[in-house]
N, C-alpha and C positions, 0 to 999 in steps of 0.2 A: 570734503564738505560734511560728510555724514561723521567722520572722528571730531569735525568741530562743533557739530549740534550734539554729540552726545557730551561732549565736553564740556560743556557749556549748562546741558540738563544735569550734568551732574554734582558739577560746582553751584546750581542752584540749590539742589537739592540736600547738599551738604552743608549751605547757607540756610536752609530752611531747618535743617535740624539742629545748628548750632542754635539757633534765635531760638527754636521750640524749647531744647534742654535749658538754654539762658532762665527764660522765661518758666521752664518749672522750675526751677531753683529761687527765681525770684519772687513768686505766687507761696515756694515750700518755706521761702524765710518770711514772707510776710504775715502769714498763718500761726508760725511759731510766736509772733512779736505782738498779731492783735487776738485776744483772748475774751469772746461772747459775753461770757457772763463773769461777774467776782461779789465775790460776798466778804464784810468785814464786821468791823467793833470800831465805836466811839462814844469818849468821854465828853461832854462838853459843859463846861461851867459859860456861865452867862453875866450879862450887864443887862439889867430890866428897868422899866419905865412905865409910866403909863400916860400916855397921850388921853387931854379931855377938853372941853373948850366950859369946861362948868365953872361960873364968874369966880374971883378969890380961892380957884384950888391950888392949892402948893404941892407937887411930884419931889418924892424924890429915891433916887436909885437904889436895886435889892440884887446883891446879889441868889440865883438862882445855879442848879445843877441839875443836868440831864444825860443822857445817856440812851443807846441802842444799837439796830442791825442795818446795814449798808448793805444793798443791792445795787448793781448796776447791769446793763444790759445793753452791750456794744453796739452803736450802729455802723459807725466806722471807724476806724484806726485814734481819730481825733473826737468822735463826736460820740456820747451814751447816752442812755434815760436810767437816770436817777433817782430812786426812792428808799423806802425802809421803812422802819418801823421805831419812832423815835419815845421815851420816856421821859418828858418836860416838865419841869416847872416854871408857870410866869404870872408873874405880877410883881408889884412894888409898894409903897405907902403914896398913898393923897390923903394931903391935909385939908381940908374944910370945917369955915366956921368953928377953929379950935377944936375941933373933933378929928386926931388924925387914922386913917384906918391901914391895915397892914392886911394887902389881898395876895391870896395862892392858891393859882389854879392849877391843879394837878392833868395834865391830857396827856393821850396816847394819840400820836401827831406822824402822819402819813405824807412823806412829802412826794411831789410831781415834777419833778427837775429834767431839764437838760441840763447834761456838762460838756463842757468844750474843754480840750486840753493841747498842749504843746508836744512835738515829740519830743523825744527824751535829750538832755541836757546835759550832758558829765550825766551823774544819777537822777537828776532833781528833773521834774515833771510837774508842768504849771496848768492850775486851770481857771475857769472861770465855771459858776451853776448859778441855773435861775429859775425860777416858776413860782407853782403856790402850793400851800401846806393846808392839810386837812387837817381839826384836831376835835377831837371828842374827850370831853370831859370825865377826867372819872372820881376827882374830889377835889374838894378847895378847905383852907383854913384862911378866915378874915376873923380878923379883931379889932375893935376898937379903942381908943385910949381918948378920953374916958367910955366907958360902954355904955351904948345906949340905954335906955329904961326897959326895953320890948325887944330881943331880937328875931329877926324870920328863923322859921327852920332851915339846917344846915343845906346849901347846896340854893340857894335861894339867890346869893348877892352875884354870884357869877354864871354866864351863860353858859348852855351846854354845848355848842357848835362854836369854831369859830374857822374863819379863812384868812391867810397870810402870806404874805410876798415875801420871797424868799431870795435873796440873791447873796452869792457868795464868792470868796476868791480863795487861794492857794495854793498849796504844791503837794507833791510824792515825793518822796523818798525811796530808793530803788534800792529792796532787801537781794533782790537776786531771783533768777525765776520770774514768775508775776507775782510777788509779795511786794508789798513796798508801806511806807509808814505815810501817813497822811495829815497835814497840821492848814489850819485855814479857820477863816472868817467870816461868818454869814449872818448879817442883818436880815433878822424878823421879827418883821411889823403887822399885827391883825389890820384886816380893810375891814374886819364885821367888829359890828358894837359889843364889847365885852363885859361891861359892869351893867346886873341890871338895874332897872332905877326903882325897884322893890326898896333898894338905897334911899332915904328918904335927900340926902346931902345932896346927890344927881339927879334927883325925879324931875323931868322934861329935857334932860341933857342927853341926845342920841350918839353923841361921840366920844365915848372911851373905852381903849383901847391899850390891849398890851404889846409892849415891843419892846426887844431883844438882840443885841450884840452878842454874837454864840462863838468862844473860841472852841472849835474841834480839835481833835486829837484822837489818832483812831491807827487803824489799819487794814489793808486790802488784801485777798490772795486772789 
């Protein structure tokens, strides 16, 4: 009786150390696999527009280019919070009244994302990011064709604040390690009024706005 309780304690116990070592090995590979924090680079050329509801205006698309620093900060394996430090350019030409003008705002553009991601696929890692962008203005060039008679001083036709909804899709590309290359898509559109109406063409018009199809192109370590 007592060779079969200790037999019995012991094979538990021998059970209880296999599933413990299982389990740090499995806790020491998944440590290896999810990595806190990563920092990178991206290029991103764009598609612009400008959204305005002002009677007879004519949009039509400018290409832009921008570029910056990628932070991310894991929360779990699948899940991070997303931001950086972006160097944008946006705006497009509206045409009104035979007067068409050509707006660029120049911001330094702070985004507030979650990203959700896939695990890993052969190499290829898929995600999905979304939230809002913060951008502060640091110079703009508009012109007119033909040019007005009077124009405001520089820094006058575009706002200095704006906020913008940010949603994006794409993939990694697995360098080896945790490098890997990153390519994706992210539509941003300002929710704040951008043009001010110092504009004599938009004066009483509260809705226009710039918005942007952004291809990335970047990479992570």
């Amino acid at each position: 009786m007592k060779c079969n309780t200790l037999c019995t304690t012991s094979k538990r116990l021998k059970n209880a150390f296999l599933l413990l070592l299982f389990c740090s090995f499995s806790i020491n590979g998944f440590s290896q696999e999810f990595k806190k924090y990563r920092f990178g680079l991206h290029a991103s050329p764009s598609i612009n527009w400008i959204s305005t509801d002002t009677k007879g205006a004519d949009a039509s698309t400018k290409i832009r280019f921008g570029y910056g620093l990628i932070a991310e900060v894991g929360l779990t394996e699948n899940y991070a919070f997303s931001t950086g430090i972006n160097i944008v350019n946006k705006g497009a030409e509206l045409s009104i009244n035979d007067t068409a003008g050509n707006y660029v705002g120049k911001y330094v553009e702070i985004p507030f994302t979650l990203k959700m991601k896939t695990n890993e696929i052969g190499y290829f890692t898929y995600y999905a990011r979304f939230g809002l962008g913060l951008a502060y203005k640091t110079g703009e060039s508009v012109e007119f064709d033909p040019e007005f008679a009077t124009d405001p001083v520089d820094g006058d036709y575009i706002n200095d604040f704006s906020i913008s909804l940010m949603i994006s899709a794409g993939a990694e590309y697995s360098l080896g390690s945790s490098a890997s290359l990153v390519f994706g898509i992210t539509f941003n559109n300002n929710l704040t009024d951008t043009l001010d109406d110092i504009d004599p063409r938009i004066e009483g018009s509260d809705n226009n706005s710039f918005g942007q199809v952004v291809l990335d192109i970047g990479i992570l370590f």
